[in-house]
N, CA, C and O atoms as CSV, one atom per row, in Angstrom:
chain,resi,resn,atom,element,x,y,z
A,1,UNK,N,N,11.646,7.047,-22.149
A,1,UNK,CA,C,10.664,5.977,-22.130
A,1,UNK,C,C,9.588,6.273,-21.094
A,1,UNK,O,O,9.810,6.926,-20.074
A,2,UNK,N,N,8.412,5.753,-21.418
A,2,UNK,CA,C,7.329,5.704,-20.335
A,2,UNK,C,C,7.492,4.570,-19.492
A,2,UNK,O,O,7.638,3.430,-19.932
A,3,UNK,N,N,7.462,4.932,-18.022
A,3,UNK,CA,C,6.721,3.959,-16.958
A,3,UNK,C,C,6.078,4.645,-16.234
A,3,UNK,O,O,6.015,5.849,-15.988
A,4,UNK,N,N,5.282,3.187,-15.692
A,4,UNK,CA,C,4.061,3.450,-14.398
A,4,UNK,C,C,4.450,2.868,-13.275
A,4,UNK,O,O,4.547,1.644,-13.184
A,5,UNK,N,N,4.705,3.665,-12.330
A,5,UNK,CA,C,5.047,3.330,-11.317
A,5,UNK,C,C,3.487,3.213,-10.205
A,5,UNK,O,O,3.696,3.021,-9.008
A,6,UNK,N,N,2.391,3.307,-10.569
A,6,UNK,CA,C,1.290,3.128,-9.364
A,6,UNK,C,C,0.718,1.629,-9.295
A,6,UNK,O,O,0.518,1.175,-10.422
A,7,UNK,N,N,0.427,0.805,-8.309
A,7,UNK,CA,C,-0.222,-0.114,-8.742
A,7,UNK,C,C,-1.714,-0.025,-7.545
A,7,UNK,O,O,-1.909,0.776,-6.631
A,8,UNK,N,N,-2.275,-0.787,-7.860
A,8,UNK,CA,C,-3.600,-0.982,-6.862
A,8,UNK,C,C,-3.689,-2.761,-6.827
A,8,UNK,O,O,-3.632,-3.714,-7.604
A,9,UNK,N,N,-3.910,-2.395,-5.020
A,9,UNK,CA,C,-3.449,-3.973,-4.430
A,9,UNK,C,C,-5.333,-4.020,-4.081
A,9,UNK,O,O,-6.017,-3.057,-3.735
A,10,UNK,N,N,-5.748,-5.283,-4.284
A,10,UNK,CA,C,-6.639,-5.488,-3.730
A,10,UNK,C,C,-6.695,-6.732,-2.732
A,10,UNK,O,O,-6.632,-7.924,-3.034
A,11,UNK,N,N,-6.835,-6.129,-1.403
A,11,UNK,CA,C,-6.134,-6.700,-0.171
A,11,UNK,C,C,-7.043,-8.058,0.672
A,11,UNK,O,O,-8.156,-8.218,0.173
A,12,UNK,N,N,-6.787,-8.825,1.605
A,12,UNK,CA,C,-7.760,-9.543,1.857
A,12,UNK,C,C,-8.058,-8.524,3.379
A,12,UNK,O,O,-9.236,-8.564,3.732
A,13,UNK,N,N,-7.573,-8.068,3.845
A,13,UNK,CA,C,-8.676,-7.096,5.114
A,13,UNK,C,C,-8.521,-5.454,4.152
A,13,UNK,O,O,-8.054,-5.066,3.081
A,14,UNK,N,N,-9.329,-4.829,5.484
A,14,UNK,CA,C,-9.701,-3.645,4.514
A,14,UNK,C,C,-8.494,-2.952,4.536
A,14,UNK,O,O,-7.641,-3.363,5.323
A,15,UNK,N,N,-8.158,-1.668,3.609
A,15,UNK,CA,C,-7.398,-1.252,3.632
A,15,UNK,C,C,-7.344,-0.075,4.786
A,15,UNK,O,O,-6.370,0.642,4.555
A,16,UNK,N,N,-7.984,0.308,5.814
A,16,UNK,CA,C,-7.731,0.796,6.360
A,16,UNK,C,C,-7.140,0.609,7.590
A,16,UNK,O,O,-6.447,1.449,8.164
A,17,UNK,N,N,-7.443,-0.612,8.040
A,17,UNK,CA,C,-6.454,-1.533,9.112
A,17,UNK,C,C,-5.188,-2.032,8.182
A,17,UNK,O,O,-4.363,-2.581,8.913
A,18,UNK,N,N,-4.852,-2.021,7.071
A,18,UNK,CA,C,-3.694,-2.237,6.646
A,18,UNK,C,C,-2.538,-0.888,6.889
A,18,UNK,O,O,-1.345,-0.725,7.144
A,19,UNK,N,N,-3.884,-0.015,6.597
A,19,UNK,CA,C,-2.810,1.108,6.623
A,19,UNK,C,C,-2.381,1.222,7.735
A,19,UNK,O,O,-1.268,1.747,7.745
A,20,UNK,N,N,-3.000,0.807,9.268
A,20,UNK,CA,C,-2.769,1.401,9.952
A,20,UNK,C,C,-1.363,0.263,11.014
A,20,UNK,O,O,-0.722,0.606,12.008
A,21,UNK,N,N,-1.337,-1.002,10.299
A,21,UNK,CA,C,-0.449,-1.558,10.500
A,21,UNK,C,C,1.187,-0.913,10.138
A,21,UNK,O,O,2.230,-1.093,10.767
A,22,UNK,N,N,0.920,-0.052,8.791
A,22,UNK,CA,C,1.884,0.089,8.041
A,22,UNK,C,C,2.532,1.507,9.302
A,22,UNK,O,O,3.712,1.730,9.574
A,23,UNK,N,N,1.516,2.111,9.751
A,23,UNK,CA,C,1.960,3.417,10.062
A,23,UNK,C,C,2.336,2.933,11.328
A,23,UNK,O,O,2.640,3.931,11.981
A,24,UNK,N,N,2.481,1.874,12.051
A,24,UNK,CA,C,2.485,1.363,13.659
A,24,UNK,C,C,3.909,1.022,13.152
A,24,UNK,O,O,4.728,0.991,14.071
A,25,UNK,N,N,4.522,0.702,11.658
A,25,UNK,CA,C,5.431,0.261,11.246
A,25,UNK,C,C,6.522,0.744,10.839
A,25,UNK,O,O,7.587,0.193,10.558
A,26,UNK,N,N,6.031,2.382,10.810
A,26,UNK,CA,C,6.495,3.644,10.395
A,26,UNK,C,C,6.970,3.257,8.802
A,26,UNK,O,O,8.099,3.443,8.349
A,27,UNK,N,N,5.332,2.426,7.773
A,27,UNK,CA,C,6.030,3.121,6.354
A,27,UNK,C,C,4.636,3.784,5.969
A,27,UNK,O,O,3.503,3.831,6.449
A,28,UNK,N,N,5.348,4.302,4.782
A,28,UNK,CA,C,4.325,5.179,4.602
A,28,UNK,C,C,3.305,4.352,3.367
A,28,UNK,O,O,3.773,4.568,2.249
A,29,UNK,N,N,2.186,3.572,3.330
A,29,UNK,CA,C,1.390,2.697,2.804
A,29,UNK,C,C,0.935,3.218,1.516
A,29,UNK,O,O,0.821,2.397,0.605
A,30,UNK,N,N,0.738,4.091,1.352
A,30,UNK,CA,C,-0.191,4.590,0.301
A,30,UNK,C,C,-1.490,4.885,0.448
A,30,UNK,O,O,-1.764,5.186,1.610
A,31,UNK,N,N,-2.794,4.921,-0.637
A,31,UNK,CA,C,-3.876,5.637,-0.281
A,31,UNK,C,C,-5.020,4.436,-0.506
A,31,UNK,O,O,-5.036,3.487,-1.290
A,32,UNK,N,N,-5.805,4.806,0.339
A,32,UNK,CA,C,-7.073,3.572,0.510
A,32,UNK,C,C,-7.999,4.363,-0.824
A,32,UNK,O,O,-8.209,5.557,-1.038
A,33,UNK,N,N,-8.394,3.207,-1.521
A,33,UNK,CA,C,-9.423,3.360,-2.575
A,33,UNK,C,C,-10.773,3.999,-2.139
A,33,UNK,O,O,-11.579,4.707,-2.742
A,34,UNK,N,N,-10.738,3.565,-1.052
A,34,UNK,CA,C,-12.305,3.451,-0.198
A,34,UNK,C,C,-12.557,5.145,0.003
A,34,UNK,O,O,-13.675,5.624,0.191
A,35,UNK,N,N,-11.311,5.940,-0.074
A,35,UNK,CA,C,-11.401,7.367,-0.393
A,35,UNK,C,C,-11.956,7.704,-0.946
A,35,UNK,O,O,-12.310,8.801,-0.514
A,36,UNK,N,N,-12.546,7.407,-2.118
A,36,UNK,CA,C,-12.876,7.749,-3.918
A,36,UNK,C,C,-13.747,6.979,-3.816
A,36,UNK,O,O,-14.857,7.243,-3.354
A,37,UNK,N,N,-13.456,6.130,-4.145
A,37,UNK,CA,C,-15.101,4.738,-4.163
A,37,UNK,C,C,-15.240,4.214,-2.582
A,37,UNK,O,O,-14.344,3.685,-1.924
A,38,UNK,N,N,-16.394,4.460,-2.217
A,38,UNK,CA,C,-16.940,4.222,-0.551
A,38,UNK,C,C,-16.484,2.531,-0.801
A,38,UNK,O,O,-15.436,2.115,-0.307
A,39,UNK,N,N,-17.389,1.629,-1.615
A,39,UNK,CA,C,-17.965,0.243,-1.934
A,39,UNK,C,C,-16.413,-0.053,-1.677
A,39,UNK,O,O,-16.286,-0.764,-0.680
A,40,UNK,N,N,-14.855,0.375,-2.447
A,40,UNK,CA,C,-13.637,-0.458,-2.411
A,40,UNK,C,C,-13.347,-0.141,-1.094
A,40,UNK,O,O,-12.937,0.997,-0.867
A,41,UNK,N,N,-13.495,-1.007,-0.088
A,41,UNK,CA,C,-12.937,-1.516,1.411
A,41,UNK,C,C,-11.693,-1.824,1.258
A,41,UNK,O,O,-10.890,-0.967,1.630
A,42,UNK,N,N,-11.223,-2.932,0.758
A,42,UNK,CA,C,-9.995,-3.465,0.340
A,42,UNK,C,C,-8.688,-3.069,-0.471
A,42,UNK,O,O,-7.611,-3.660,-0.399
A,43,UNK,N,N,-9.040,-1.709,-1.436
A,43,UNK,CA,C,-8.425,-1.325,-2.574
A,43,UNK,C,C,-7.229,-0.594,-2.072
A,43,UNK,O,O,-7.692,0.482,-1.693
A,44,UNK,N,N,-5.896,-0.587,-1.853
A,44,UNK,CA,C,-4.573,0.142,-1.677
A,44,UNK,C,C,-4.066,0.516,-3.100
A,44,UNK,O,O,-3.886,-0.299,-4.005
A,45,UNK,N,N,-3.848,1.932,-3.178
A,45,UNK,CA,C,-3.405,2.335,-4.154
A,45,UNK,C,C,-1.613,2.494,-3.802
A,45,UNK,O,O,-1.521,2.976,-2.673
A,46,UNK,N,N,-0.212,2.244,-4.406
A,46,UNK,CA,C,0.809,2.492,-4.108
A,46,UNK,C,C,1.635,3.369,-5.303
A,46,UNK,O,O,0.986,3.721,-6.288
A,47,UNK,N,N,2.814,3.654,-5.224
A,47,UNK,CA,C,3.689,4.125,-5.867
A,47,UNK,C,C,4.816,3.969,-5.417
A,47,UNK,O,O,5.232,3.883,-4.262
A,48,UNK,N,N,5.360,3.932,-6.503
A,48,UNK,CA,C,7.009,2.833,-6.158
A,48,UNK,C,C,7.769,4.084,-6.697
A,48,UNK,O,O,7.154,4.136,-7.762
A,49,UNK,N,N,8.596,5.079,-6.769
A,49,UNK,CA,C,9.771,5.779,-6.926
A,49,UNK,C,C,10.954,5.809,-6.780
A,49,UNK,O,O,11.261,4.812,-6.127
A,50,UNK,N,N,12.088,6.579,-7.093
A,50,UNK,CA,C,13.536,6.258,-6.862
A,50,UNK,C,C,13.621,6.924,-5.496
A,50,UNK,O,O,14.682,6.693,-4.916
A,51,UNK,N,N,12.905,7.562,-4.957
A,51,UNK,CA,C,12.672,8.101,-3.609
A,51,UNK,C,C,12.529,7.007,-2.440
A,51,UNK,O,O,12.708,7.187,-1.235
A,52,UNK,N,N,12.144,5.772,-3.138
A,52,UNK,CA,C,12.063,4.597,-1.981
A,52,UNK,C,C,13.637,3.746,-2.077
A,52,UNK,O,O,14.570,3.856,-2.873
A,53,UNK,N,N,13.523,3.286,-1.445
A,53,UNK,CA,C,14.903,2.055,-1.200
A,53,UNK,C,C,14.407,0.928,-1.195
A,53,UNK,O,O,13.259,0.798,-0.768
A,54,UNK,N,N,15.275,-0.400,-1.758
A,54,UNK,CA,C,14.904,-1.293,-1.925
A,54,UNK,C,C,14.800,-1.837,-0.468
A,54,UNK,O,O,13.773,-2.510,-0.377
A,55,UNK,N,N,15.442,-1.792,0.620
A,55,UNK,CA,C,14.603,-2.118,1.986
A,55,UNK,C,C,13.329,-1.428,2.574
A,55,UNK,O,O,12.565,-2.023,3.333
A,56,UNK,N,N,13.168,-0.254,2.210
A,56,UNK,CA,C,11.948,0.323,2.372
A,56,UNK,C,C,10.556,-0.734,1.564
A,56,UNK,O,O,9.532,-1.262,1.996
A,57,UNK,N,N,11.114,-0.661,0.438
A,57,UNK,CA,C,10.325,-1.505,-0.221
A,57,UNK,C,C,9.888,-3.028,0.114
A,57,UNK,O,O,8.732,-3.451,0.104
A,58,UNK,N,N,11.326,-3.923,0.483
A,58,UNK,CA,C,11.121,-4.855,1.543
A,58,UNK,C,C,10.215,-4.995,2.460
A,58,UNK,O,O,9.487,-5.983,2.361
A,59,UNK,N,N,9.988,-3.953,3.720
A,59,UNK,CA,C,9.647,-3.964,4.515
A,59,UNK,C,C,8.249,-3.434,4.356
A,59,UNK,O,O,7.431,-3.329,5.270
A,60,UNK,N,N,8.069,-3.118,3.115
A,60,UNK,CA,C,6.360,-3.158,2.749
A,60,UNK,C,C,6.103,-4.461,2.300
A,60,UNK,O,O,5.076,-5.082,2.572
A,61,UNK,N,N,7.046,-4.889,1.603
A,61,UNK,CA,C,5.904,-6.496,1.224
A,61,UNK,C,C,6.257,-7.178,2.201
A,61,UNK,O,O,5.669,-8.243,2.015
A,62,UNK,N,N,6.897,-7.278,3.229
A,62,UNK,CA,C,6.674,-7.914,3.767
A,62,UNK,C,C,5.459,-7.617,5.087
A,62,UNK,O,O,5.040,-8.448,5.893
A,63,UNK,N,N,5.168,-6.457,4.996
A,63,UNK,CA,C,3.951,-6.194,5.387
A,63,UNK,C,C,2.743,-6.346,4.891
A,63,UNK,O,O,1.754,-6.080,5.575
A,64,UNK,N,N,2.668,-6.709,3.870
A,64,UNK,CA,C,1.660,-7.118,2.910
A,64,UNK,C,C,1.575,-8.559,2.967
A,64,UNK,O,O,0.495,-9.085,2.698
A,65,UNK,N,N,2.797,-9.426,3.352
A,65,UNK,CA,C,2.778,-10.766,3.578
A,65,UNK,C,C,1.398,-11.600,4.763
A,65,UNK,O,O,0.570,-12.501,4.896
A,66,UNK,N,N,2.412,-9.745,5.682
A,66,UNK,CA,C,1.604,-10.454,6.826
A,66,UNK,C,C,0.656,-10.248,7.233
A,66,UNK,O,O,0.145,-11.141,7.907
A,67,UNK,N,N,-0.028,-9.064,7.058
A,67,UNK,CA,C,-0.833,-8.188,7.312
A,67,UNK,C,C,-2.133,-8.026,5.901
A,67,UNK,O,O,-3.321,-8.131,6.206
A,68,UNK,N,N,-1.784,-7.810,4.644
A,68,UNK,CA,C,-2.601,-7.685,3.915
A,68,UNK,C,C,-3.369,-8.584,2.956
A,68,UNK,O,O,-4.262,-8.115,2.251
């Protein structure tokens, strides 16, 4: 079967102070849109794999709770 595991968050601060929450947090965030398109400030690109754990994963949304 096909899945997609990428999604794109569009955040309320930019994504580059998100990221940098994430890395003060030691996870690894994913990639700022603003890479590719200057104009997306806000845009987090992610990917979810069997390589993550469901507390890993936790501890991103809940960084996204608080932070994004």
């Amino acid at each position: 079967t096909n899945t997609f595991n990428e999604f794109v968050f569009d955040l309320n601060v930019s994504s580059s102070d998100f990221i940098k929450k994430c890395v003060e947090n030691n996870v690894a965030p994913g990639v700022s849109l603003q890479r590719f398109f200057p104009e997306d400030k806000n845009g987090l690109l992610i990917a979810v794999t069997e390589k993550k754990s469901r507390e890993d994963i936790d501890v991103f949304v809940d960084l996204l709770k608080r932070f994004g």
